[in-house]
C-alpha positions, 0 to 999 in steps of 0.5 A, spaced: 459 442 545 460 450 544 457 456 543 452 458 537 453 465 534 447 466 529 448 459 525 455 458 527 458 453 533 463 456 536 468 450 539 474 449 542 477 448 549 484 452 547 485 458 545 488 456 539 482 452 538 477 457 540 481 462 535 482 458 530 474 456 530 472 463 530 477 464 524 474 458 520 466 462 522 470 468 518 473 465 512 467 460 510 462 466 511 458 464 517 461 470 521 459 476 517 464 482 518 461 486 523 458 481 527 459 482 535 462 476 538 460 474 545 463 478 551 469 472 554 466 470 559 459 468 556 463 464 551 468 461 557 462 459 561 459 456 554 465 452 553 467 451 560 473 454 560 477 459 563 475 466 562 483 468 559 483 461 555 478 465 551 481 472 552 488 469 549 484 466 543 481 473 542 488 476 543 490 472 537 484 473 533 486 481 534 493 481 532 492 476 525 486 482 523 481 478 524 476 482 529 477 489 532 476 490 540 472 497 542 473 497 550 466 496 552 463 496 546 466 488 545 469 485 539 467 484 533 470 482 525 473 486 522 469 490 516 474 487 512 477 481 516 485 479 514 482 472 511 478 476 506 484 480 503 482 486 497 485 482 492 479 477 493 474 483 489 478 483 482 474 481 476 475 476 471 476 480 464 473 476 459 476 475 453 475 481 447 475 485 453 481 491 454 484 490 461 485 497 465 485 494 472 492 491 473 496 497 475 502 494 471 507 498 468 508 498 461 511 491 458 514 496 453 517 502 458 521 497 462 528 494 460 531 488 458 534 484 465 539 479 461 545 484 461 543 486 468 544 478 470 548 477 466 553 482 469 550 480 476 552 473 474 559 474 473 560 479 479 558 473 482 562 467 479 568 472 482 565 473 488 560 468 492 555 472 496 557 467 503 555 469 510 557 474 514 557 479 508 554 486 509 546 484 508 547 491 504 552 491 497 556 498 498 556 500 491 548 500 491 548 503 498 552 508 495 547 509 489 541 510 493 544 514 498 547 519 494 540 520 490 536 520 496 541 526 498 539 530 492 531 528 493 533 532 500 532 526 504 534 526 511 542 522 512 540 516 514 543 508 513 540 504 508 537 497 508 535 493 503 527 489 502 524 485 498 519 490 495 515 496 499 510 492 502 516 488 506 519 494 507 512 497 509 511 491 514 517 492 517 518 498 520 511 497 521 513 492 526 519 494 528 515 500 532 508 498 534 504 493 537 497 490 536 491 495 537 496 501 535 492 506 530 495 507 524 493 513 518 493 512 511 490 515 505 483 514 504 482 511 498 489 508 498 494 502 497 489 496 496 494 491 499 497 498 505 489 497 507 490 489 508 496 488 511 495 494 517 489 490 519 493 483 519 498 486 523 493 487 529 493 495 528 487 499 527 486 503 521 485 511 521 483 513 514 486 520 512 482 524 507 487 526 500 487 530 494 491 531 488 496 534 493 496 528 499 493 527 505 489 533 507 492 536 513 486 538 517 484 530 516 491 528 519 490 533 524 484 528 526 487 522 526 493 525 530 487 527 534 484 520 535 491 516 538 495 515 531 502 512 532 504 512 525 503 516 518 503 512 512 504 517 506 504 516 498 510 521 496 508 520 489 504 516 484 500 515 489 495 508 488 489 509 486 488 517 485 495 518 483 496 524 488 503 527 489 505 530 495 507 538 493 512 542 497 506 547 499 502 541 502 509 538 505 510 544 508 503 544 512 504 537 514 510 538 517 508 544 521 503 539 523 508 533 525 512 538 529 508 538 534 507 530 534 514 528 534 513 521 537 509 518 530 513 513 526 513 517 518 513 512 513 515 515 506 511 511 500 516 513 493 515 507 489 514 511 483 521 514 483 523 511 476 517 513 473 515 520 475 517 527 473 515 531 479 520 533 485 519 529 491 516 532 497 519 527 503 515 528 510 521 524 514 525 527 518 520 532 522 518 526 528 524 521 532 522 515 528 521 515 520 523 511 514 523 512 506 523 505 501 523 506 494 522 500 489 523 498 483 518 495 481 515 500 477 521 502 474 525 496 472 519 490 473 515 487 479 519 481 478 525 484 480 523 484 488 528 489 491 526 496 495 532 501 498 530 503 504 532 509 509 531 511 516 533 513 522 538 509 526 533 506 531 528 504 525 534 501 521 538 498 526 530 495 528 529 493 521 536 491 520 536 485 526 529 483 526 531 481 518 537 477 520 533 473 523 528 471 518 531 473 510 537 475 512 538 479 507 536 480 499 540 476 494 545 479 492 544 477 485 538 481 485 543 488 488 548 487 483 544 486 478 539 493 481 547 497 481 548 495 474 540 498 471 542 503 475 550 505 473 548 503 465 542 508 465 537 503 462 531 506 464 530 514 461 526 517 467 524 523 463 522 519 457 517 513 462 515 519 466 513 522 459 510 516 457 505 515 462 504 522 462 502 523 455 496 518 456 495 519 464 493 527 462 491 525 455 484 520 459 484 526 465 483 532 459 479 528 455 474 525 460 474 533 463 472 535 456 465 531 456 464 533 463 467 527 467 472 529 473 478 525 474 484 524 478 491 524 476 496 528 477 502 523 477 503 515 475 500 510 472 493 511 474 486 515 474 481 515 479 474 517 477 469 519 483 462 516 480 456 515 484 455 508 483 460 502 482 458 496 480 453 500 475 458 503 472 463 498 472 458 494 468 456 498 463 464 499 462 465 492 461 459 492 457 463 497 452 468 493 452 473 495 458 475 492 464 476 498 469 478 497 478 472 499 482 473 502 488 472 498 494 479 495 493 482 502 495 477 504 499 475 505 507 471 511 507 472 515 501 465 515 497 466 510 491 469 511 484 473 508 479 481 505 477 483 506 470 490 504 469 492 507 463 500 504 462 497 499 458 493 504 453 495 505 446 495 513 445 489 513 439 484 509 445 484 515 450 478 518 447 475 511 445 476 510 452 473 517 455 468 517 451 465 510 455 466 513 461 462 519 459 457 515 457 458 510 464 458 516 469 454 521 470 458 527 470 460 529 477 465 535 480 469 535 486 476 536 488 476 532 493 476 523 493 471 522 500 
């Protein structure tokens, strides 16, 4: 016995079996994303189960991401459901070919780890990490606020992740509930894009720019019922935005008046960017700041600092006990001594991904081509089509990122990470892109 939707039975008589039936559907393929699923009662009586048996299973649907509920309109699967995370549209890069898609940083720009372990080692032999300590090691608490403070972030306590997605999903969690609207920057974060969905929140795409959300398109979304604002302070994925002290100014004017939305701060390129941070937090009740080290020190290395209001981070804080407990220590000490010993030269990595970030937007500009890249480790090139262009790419011999990995409603483009170019293949490059895209303008990524 059960419901058929198109093809598809719907079974089950408890909610976690209904639910788990519809999320089977979804991730086989047999429920496309954007199917209407039947209205509850219609799918009680076909089952023979009670009204609420069907309405807990679609609870739990919505709140793992899976299907979106529109009042009256009924529930749906979601256009990109949790089940199908972004990561699933990576191409495999054939042999021959050079890789432009990873969004890595550069193996020769980041430091070696062994006197940092080696350091964090020795710190430990003389003081085992045991339970009850400070989740927080001081002296990296110390560290990162002092540079906090100089970056002009509001005072705040520290806590410490394991990377800023974690950290993301945390304050996220510590403030919102599912079907809670939440702006991000469209094109945007890949993994940012799935993780809203699978915690049951919905997502209101915010226009960008060079300079960061578009203030009238934060303003919209302010208007549509967001609770929370995400935003890449710098070297934002994939078009590498930089929130500017004019565009600062215009979005906290704007969340002036909006003093119950949670401001997210996104720093993850502090460590590899010249420019000076613009931070939005502070300006509503609730907001936070992470910053990671992934770019700067290796993805390996899984620690974010993160600050905020003592509400958020006493949320943040406790619901961790529970769960982590806390970061490895081993981790901390060997963060604090990177830090301290000076291992990684801001200004020369910054430099660095400059020389070839400017070098490819410069040269594609030259041969009619716009492109986006005013900080970090990526550009980002509005094209007409895709797959055409990411064919013909590759055809070249270059694997480049399409842009629906970052995308909700933002007009097609593609990725080019250029942290793994060698100076004298900027031009070959430009000139493959030039060949692949037909040359077209505009300032703004939508």
């Amino acid at each position: 016995m059960g419901f058929v939707l198109g093809e598809y039975r719907i079974t089950g008589r408890r909610a976690s079996d209904i639910a788990a039936s519809i999320e089977t559907g979804v991730a086989a393929g047999a429920l496309a994303p954007g199917v209407l699923l039947p209205a509850m009662r219609e799918l009680a009586a076909e089952l023979g189960v009670n009204p609420n048996t069907v309405a807990a299973a679609y609870r739990t649907l919505r709140e793992r991401g899976v299907i979106e509920t529109d009042g009256r309109r009924g529930s749906r699967v979601r256009a990109r459901p949790a089940t199908a995370p972004r990561d699933t549209l990576r191409m495999t890069v054939p042999d021959g070919v050079r890789d432009a898609t990873q969004g890595n940083p550069d193996r020769a720009l980041l430091p070696s780890l062994d006197g940092a372990l080696a350091a964090a080692a020795r710190r430990y032999a003389q003081a085992p990490t045991l339970y009850g300590q400070d989740p927080v090691l001081p002296d990296l608490a110390r560290i990162a606020r002092a540079d906090l403070d100089a970056d002009g972030v509001p005072a705040g306590p520290v806590a410490v992740t394991s990377g800023a997605l974690d950290g993301i999903e945390r304050v996220l969690a510590a403030h919102l509930r599912p079907g809670d609207a939440v702006a991000v920057e469209d094109p945007g974060w890949a993994a940012l894009l799935d993780l809203v969905p699978a915690l049951g929140l919905r997502v209101l795409p915010v226009a960008v720019d060079d300079e960061g959300p578009l203030p009238a398109a934060v303003a919209r979304a302010l208007a549509d019922g967001a609770r929370a604002l995400l935003v890449t302070a710098r070297a934002q994925n994939p078009t590498g935005a930089a929130v500017g002290p004019a565009r600062a100014r215009a979005l906290r004017e704007l969340l002036a008046g909006h003093p119950g939305v949670l401001v997210v701060d996104d720093d993850h390129g502090h460590g590899i960017v010249d420019l000076p941070l613009c931070p939005l937090s502070g300006v509503t009740r609730h907001w936070a700041l992470i910053r990671s080290t992934a770019k700067a020190y290796g993805p390996d290395l899984r620690l974010a600092v993160l600050t905020g209001d003592p509400v958020t981070l006493d949320r943040v804080r406790g619901r961790q006990r529970l769960g982590p407990g806390w970061v490895s220590r081993l981790l901390q000490y060997a963060v604090v001594e990177l830090w301290t010993s000076g291992a990684v030269d801001r200004k020369a990595v910054a430099a660095s991904y400059g020389l070839r970030r400017d070098g490819l937007v410069r040269a594609l500009a030259e041969r009619g081509v716009v492109a986006h890249g005013r900080s970090g480790m990526n550009v980002w090139i509005p094209v007409p089509d895709e797959t055409a262009v990411v064919t013909r790419l590759l055809a070249a011999g270059w694997a480049v990122t399409a842009g629906a990995r970052f995308r909700v409603e933002a007009g097609p483009g593609v990725r080019i990470t250029v942290s793994g170019l060698a100076p004298g293949e900027v031009l070959p490059l430009a000139d493959a892109v030039a060949a692949a895209v037909r040359p077209a303008g505009g300032g703004r990524f939508d």
